[in-house]
N, C-alpha and C positions, 0 to 999 in steps of 0.2 A: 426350728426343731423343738421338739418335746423336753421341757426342762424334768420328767421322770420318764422311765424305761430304761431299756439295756441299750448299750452300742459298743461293739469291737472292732476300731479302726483298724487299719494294714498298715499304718504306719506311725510315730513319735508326733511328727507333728500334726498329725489327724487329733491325735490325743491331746496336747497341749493347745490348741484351738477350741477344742469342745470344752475344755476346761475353763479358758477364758470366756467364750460364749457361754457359758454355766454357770455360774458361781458359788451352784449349791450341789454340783455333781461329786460325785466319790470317784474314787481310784477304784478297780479289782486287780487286785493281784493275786496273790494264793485263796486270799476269798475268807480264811479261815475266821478271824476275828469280823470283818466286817457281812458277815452272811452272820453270825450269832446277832448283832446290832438287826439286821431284817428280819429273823427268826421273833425279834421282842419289837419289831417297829418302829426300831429309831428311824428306819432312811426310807418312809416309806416314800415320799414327797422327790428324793434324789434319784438324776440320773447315773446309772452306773457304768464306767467307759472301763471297759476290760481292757488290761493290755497283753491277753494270749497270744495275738495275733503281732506283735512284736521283738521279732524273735532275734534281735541286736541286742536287749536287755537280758537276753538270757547266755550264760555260760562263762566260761574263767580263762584267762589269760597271760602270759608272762608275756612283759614288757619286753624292748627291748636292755634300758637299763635294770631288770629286775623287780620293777614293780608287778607286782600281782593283783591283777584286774578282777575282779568279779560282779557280773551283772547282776541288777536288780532285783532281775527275773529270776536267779538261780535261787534254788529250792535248797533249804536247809537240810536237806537230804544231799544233795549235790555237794554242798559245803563240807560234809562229811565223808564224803567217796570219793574227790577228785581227787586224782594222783598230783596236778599243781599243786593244791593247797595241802594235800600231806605231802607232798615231799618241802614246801616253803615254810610253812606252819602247820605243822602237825599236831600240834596243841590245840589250834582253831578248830581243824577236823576232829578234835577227840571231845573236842568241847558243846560242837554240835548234837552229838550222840548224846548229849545230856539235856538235850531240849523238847519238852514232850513227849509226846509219843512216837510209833512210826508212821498212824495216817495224820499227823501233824507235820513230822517233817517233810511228808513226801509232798503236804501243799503249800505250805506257808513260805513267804519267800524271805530275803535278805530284804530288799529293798520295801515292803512291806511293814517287817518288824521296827526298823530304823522310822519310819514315816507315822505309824502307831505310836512309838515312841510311850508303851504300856512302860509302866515303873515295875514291872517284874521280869520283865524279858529278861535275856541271857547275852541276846548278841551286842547289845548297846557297851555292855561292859568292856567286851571283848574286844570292841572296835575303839574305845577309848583308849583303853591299856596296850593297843597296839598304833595307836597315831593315828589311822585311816583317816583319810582324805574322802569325804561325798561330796559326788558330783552329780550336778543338776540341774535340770534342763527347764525352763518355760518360753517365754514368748519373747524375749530377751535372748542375747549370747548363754551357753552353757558356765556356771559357774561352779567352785570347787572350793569347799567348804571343809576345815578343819574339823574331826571328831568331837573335838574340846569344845567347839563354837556350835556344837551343832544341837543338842538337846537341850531347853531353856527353861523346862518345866512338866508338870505331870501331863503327858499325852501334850506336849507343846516341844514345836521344835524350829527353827530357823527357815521353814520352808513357806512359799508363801503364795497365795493362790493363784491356782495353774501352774503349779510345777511340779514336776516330777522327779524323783529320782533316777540317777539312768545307771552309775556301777560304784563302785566302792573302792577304790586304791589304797593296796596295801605296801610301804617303803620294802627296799630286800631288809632281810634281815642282819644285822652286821655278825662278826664275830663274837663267840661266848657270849648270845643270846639266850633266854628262857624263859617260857613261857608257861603260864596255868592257871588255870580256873577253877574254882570251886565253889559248890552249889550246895545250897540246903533245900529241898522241894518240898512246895504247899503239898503235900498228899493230896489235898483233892482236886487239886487245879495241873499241878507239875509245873509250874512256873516257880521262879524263884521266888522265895520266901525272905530269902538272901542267900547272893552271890558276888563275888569278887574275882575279881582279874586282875591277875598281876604279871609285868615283862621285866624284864632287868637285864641288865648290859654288864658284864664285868670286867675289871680293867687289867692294865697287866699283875699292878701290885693286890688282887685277888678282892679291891672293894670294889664295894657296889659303883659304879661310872655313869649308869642311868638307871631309874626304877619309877615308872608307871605303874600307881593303882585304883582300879574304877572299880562302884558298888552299884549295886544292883538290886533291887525287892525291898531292901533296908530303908534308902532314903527315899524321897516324894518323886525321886527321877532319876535317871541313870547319873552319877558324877563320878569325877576322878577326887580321889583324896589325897587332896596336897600333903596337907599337913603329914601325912604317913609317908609320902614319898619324900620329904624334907627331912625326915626322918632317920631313912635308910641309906639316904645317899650317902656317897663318900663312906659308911660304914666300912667296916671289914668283917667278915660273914665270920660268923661263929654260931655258938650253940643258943644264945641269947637275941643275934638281933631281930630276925624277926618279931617277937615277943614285943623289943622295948619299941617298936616301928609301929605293932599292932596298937600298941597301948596310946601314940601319939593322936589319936583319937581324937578333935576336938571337944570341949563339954557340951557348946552349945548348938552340937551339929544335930538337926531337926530330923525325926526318923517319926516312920508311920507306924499309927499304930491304930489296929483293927480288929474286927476279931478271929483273926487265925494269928494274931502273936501281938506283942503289946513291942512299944518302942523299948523297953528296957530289955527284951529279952531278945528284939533288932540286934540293939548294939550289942548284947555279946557271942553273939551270931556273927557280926562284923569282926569283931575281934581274934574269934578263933578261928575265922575264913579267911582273913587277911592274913595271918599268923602262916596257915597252912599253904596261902596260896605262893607266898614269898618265899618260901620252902622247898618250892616242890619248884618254881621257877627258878631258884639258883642252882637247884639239885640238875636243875637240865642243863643249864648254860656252864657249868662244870663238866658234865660230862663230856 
């Protein structure tokens, strides 16, 4: 076979075969980011294995223990309208809404964005500061890959050639949960400029029990910030803590800077998006 041209197999392992027999093929998925790469002639040399015609990677699920399954395939649009994921995480659904535009969401998919692994995206953050679990598929057994483990570097992530992504598992959510995100948007891009995500767990005696938070557009890659979460934990919420959790900041943590914002003005972007997003996550998990 043609190592360039189009192909849209009928089935996952049509796909994961042509990948192996490939080694310089691409993925299509919502198409959004890697059709701009063709438009400028990065892939002209790549064959591109659509996975339209796939239609096991697309759509949302509840376990039977509660876990919330979403394919690959499902469109950031989808991530926003399913009644699953807003009645499970309604925070994720609200948080989608805040991702580009609407002929972006209505292409770009979950499993797409994770696999790009852009250092400005939104959903990386969101998948961090909620645990999710990716799973994925090549020529090998399906494996199933922590959030934490999963992003390694700018546009670099755990995945390795001929795999695929197939869905994303999200744990239930336990009692006096919260969750939020908050974005500051490139104006000209609409990607985050920086954005942070934050979960929290609160315990009976009203402190913080768990607190997850990941950054996004700020640093070189999507991370979770310990140090902040180290922070908060075990706290007891008042009118302060966020503040002194935002401030736990590391000095020497490395932030990009370019010219739509300089790393100094990153970091207090992080700061006051961190601040706000731990705010508005305990303001949930209270309620």
């Amino acid at each position: 076979m043609s190592s360039t041209g189009y192909i849209a197999p009928p089935d996952l392992e049509g796909v994961v075969q042509l990948l192996a027999d490939n080694p310089k093929a691409r993925i299509l998925a919502g198409g959004h980011s890697l059709l701009l790469q063709a438009n400028r002639g990065g892939i002209a040399s790549s064959l591109l294995v659509d996975l339209k015609n796939i239609h096991a990677l697309s759509g949302v699920e509840l376990e039977p223990d509660g876990t919330l399954k979403i394919g690959a395939m499902s469109t950031i649009r989808t991530i926003a309208t399913d009644e699953l994921v807003r009645a499970q995480y309604p925070a994720l659904a609200e948080a989608a809404l805040l991702i580009g535009d609407a002929q972006l969401r209505n292409r770009a998919t979950l499993g797409g964005s994770l696999a790009l692994a852009d250092p400005e995206a939104d959903l990386p953050a969101l998948i961090l500061a909620l645990e999710a679990r990716i799973v994925i598929k090549g020529l090998q057994n399906p494996r199933t890959i922590p959030a934490a483990e999963f992003f390694t570097g700018s546009r670099q992530t755990v995945l390795k050639p001929g795999e695929v992504i197939t869905s994303v598992l999200f744990r239930a959510a336990p009692e006096r949960f919260g969750l939020a995100y908050e974005k500051f948007k490139n104006p000209a891009t609409l990607y985050a400029l920086c954005g942070v995500a934050a979960s929290v767990t609160l315990g009976r005696d009203g402190a913080l029990a768990a607190v997850r938070v990941a950054a996004t557009g700020a640093p070189d890659h999507p991370m979770r910030l310990q140090s902040v979460e180290e922070a908060a934990l075990h706290e007891p919420v008042n009118d302060k803590f966020a503040s002194r959790a935002a401030a736990a900041l590391p000095d020497n943590l490395v932030l990009r800077d370019d010219l739509f914002a300089s790393a100094q003005y990153r970091r207090h972007l992080l700061q006051v998006l961190t601040r706000r997003a731990l705010q508005r996550a305990v303001a949930r998990a209270s309620a």
